[in-house]
DRENPA-3360 file (N, C-alpha, C; in nm, 2 decimals, always signed):
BEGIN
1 = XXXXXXXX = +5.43/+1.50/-4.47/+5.45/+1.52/-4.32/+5.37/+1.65/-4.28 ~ +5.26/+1.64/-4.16/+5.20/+1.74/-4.15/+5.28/+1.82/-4.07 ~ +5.18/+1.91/-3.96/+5.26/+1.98/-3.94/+5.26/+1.94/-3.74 ~ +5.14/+1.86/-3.71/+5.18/+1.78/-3.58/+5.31/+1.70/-3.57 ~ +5.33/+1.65/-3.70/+5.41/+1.55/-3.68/+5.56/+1.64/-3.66 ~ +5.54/+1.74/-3.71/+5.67/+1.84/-3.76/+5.69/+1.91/-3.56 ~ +5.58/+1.90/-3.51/+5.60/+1.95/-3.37/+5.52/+2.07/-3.34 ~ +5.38/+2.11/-3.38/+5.35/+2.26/-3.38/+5.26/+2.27/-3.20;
9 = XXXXXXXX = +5.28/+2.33/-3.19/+5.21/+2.32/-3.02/+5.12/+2.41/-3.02 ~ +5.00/+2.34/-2.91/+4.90/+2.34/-2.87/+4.83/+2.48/-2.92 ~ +4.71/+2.51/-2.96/+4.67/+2.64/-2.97/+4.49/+2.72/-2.92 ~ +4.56/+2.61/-2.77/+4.49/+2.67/-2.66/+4.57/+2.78/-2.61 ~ +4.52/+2.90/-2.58/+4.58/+2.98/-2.50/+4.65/+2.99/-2.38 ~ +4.77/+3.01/-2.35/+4.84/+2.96/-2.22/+4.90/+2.78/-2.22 ~ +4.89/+2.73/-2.32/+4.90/+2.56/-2.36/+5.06/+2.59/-2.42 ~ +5.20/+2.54/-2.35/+5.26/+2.48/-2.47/+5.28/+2.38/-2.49;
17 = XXXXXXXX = +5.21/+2.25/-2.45/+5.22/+2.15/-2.47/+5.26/+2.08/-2.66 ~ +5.30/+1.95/-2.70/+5.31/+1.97/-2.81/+5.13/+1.90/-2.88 ~ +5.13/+1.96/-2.96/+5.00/+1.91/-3.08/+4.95/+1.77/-3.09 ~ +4.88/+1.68/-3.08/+4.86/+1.57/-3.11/+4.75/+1.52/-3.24 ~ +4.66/+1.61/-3.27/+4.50/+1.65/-3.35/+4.53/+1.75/-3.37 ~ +4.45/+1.79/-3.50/+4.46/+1.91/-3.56/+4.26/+1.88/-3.59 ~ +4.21/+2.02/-3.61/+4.08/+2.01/-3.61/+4.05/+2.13/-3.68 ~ +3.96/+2.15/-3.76/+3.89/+2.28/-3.84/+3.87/+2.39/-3.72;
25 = XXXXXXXX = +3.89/+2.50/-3.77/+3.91/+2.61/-3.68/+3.75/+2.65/-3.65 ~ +3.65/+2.61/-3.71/+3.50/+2.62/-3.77/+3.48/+2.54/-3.64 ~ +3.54/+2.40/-3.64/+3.52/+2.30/-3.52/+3.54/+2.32/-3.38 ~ +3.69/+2.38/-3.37/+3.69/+2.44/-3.27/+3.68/+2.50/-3.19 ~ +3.58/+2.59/-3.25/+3.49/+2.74/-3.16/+3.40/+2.66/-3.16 ~ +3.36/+2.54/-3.12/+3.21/+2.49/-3.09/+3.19/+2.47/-2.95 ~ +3.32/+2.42/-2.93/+3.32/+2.49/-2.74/+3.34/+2.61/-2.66 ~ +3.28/+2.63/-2.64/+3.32/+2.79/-2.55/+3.38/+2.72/-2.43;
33 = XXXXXXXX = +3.40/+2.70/-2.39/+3.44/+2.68/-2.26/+3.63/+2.69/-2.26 ~ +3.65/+2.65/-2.42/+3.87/+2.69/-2.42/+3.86/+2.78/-2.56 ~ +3.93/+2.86/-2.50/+3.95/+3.04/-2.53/+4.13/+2.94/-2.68 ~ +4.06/+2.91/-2.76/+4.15/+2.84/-2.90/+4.19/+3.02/-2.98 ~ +4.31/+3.00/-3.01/+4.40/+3.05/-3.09/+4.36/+3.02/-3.22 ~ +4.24/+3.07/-3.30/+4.23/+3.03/-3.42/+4.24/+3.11/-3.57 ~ +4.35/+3.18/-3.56/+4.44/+3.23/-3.67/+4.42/+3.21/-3.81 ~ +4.46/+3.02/-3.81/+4.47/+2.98/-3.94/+4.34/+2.92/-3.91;
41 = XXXXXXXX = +4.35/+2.84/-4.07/+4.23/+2.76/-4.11/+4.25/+2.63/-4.02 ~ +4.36/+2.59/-3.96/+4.31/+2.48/-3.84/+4.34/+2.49/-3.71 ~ +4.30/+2.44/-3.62/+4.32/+2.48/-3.47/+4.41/+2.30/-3.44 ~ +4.52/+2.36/-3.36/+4.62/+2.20/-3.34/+4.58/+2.21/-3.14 ~ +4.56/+2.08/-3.13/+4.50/+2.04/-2.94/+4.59/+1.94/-2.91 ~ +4.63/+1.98/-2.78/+4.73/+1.89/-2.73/+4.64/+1.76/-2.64 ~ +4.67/+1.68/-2.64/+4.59/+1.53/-2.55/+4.49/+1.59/-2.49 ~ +4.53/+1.66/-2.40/+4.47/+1.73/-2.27/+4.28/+1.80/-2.38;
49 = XXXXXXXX = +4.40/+1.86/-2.44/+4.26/+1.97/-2.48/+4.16/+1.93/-2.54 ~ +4.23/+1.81/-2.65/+4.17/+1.76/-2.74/+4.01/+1.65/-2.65 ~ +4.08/+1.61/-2.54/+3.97/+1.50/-2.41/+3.83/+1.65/-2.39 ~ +3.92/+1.74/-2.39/+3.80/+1.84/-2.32/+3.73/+1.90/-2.44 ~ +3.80/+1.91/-2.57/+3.71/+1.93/-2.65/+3.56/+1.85/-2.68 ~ +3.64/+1.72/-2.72/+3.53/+1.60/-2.77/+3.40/+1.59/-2.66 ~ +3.45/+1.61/-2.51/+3.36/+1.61/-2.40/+3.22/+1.76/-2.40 ~ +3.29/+1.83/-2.44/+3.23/+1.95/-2.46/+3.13/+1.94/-2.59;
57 = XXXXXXXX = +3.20/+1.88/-2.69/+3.13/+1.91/-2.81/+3.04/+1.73/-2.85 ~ +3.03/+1.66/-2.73/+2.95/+1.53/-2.80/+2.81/+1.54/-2.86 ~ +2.74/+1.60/-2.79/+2.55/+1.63/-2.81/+2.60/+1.72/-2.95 ~ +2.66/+1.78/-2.98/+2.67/+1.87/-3.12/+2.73/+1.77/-3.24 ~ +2.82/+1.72/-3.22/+2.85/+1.65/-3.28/+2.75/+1.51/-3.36 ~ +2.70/+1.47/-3.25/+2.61/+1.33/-3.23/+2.48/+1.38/-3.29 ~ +2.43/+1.50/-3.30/+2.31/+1.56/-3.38/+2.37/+1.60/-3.49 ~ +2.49/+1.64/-3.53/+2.53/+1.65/-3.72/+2.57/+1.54/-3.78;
65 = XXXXX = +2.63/+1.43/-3.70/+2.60/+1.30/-3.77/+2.49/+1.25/-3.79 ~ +2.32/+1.28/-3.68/+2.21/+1.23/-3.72/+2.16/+1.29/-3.82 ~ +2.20/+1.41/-3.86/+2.10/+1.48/-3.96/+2.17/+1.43/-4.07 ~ +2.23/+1.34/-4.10/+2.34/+1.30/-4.22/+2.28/+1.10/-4.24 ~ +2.21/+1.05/-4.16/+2.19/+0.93/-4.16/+2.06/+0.91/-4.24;
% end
């Protein structure tokens, strides 16, 4: 059982929504745009944040899967 499932909330700043995704703390400084609480080795995103991450980070993402094909 990890630790979303256990209930850990959101670790956007000002967020206490509950966790849904958990993501590499490496990964989630790739957006500047949300000020992430990244302490430990992973950053936990609530629905909301997690939509604004993936939006933020598609062109970066979509160019480290090309360099891998």
């Amino acid at each position: 059982m990890g630790r979303v499932e256990k209930g850990v909330h959101c670790s956007v700043q000002g967020c206490d929504n509950s966790a849904e995704r958990s993501i590499s703390s490496s990964k989630a400084s790739m957006a500047g745009d949300l000020v992430i609480n990244t302490s430990n080795k992973r950053a936990y995103l609530c629905r909301q944040h997690y939509k604004e991450w993936k939006k933020a980070t598609k062109d970066d993402r979509e160019n480290e899967r090309a360099r891998w094909a």
